[in-house]
C-alpha positions, -999 to 999 in steps of 0.1 A, spaced: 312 145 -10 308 146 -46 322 183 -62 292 201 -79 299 203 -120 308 243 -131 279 260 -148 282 261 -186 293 294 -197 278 314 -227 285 352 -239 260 380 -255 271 408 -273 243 434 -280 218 433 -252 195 456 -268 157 441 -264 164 407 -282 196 403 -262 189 404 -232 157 384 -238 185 360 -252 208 362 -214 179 361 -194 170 324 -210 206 318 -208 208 330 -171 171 309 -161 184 278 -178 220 281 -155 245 295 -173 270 316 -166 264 344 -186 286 369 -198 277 400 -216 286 431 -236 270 463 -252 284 499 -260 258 514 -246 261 519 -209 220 516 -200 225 482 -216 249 469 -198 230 479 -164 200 461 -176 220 428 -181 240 432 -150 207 429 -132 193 402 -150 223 382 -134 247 383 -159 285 393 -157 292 426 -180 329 422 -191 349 448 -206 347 438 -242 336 420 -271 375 400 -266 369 395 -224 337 378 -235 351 353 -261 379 348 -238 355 338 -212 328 317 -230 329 289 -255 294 301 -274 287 333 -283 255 350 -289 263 381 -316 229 406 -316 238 436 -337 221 456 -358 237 454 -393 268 443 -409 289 472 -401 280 461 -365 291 426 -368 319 434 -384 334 458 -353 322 430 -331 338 402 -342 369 417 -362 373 451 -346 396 462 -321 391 444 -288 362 423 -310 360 383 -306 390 379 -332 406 396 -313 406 374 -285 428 346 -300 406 320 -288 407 288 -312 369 268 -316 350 296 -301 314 291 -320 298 326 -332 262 323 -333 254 357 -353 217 365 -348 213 400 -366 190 399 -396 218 402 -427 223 405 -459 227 366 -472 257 372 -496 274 387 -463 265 358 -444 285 340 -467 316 356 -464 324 353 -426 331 316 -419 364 317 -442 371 353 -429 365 338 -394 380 308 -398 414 326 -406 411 333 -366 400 302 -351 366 310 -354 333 287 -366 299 305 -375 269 296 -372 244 318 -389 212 320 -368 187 347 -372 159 356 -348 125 363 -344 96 364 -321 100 395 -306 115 402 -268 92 383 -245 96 353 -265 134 356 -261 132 364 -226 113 331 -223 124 309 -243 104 304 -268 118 324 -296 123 308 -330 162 303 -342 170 297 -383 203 276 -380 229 271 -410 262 259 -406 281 227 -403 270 200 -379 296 203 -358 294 238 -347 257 234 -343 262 202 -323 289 226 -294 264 252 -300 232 231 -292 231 236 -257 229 275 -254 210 276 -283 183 251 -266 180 268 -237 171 308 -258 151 289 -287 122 270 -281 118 263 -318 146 260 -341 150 251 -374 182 240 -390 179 249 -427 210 235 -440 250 237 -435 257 269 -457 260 299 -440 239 326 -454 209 301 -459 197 314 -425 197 347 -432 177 343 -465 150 323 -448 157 354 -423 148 379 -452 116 358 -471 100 362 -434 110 394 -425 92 407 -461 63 389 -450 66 407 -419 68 439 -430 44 435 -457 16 427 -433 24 453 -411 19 478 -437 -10 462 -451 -26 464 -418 -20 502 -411 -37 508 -448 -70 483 -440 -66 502 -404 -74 536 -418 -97 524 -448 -117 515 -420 -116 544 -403 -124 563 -437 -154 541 -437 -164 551 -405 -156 520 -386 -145 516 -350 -108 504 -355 -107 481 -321 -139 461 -331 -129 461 -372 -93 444 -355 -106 420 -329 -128 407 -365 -98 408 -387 -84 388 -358 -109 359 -359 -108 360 -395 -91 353 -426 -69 384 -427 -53 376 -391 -20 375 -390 10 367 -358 22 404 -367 -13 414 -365 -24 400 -337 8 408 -319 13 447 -331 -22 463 -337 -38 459 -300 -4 480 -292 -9 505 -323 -47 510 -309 -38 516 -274 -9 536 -280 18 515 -267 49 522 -290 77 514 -267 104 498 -286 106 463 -285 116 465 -326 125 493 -334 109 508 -369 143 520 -382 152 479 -381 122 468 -401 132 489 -425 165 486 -426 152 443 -429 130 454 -461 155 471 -474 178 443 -476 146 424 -490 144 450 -518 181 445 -528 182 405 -526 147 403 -546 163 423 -572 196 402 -576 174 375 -574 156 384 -611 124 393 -591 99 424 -590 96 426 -553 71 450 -553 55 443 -517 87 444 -503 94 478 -520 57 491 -512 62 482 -473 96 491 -471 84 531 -485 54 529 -460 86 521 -435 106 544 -450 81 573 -446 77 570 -405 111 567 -400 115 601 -422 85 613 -398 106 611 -367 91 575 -357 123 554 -363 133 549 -330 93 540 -318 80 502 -316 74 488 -352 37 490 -343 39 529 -350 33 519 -386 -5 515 -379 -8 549 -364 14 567 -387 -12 550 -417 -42 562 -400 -30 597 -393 -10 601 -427 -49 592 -444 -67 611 -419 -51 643 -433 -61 636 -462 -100 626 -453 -122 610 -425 -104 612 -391 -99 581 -369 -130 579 -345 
């Protein structure tokens, strides 16, 4: 009687909404999944998705060869993978770091020779598509390191990514292409909480002036994907506001090494900046809409 192979074993550490999308695909597609999060509600939800909740950041890289880093910033990265009990920490030579948190480039570039003083190889590989499509699958993946870590990565990150887009073999490369998208992002979602409350100004019904936009020219995925939820009052966080802002942010300050104006990514990141300072950071990105169309109904026309 033949022996059955063991399941492949990948980690996650962060399984805020994008995380845990990430595990679930992981857990679906048959790995053995092992997770961590500091936050106790977080490690519930990925202990009932199927995956095993280890200890720490270290139990995790001593347990999987691939791991899945989804953080908020740099500081967070940082504790994660050099901090006490982090995947350093661990002592575990070849363990690949796929870091999926939306970064600063020029700190991008900085962790393969400080992670390869412990063993470790990075691949950077920022995220997007929002929860659902990590949970399914079909998520989009920016990939930039050297072929070698991408080939031991390539299995977990087939099975969370159903597109994926390797950019080049220079860390930090990722996260730039990261950064031009997440402006864009941003951008549109402010631009579609000001046309949101022109229209209302103008006396238009908001859901039929969307569901137009949306067959129209000024459709956008961000659009299409946050303004039905803006409209019906669905702002439970999938992205969080504070995080868009904190992306444009990072867009403001790379634009401006780069030589460049960036004056949409600084107009969308002070629309950002506004709701967060309005209480709304902690609501679904989507709360842009709605705090445009109340911010200009106090100033004129109310929403109908």
């Amino acid at each position: 009687m033949s022996e059955v192979p063991p399941r492949p074993v990948a980690g996650v550490v962060g399984t805020g909404a994008m995380g845990l999308g990430i595990a679930r695909s992981l857990v679906r597609e048959g790995f053995d999944t092992v997770t961590r999060d500091r936050a106790p509600d977080a490690d519930a939800r990925a202990a009932a998705a199927g995956c095993r909740v280890l200890a720490n950041a270290a139990a995790v890289a001593a347990a999987a060869p691939v791991v899945f880093v989804v953080v908020v910033d740099d500081r967070e990265v940082d504790d994660v993978i050099f901090g006490p009990d982090g995947l350093a920490s661990a002592g575990t030579s070849g363990l690949v770091v796929l870091v999926c948190s939306t970064l600063d480039p020029d700190y991008v570039r900085g962790l393969p020779d400080r992670a390869g003083a412990h063993g470790l190889a990075i691949v950077d590989a920022p995220i997007s598509g929002g929860p659902a499509k990590a949970a399914d699958g079909s998520m989009t993946m920016m990939l930039a390191a050297p072929r070698y870590a991408l080939d031991r990565a390539a299995p977990a990150v087939a099975a969370v990514a159903g597109h994926r887009f390797v950019v080049s073999e220079r860390a930090g490369d990722a996260a730039a292409t990261k950064i031009v998208n997440n402006l864009l992002a941003g951008a549109n979602l402010a631009a579609a909480g000001e046309a949101l409350a022109l229209a209302d100004a103008l006396g238009l019904d908001a859901g039929a002036t969307a569901e137009v936009i949306g067959a129209s020219s000024g459709a956008s995925w961000i659009f299409a994907d946050r303004v039905p939820r803006a409209l019906a009052g669905d702002l439970a966080p999938r992205a969080a506001a504070r995080i868009l802002a904190k992306d444009l942010a990072i867009a403001c300050s790379v634009s401006e090494r780069a030589g460049l104006p960036g004056d949409f990514a600084r107009t969308a990141r002070r629309t950002f900046v506004d709701a967060v300072a309005a209480g709304h950071g902690e609501r679904d990105d989507a709360v842009i809409v709605q705090h445009a169309r109340a911010t200009a109904a106090r100033r004129g026309r109310p929403p109908r």
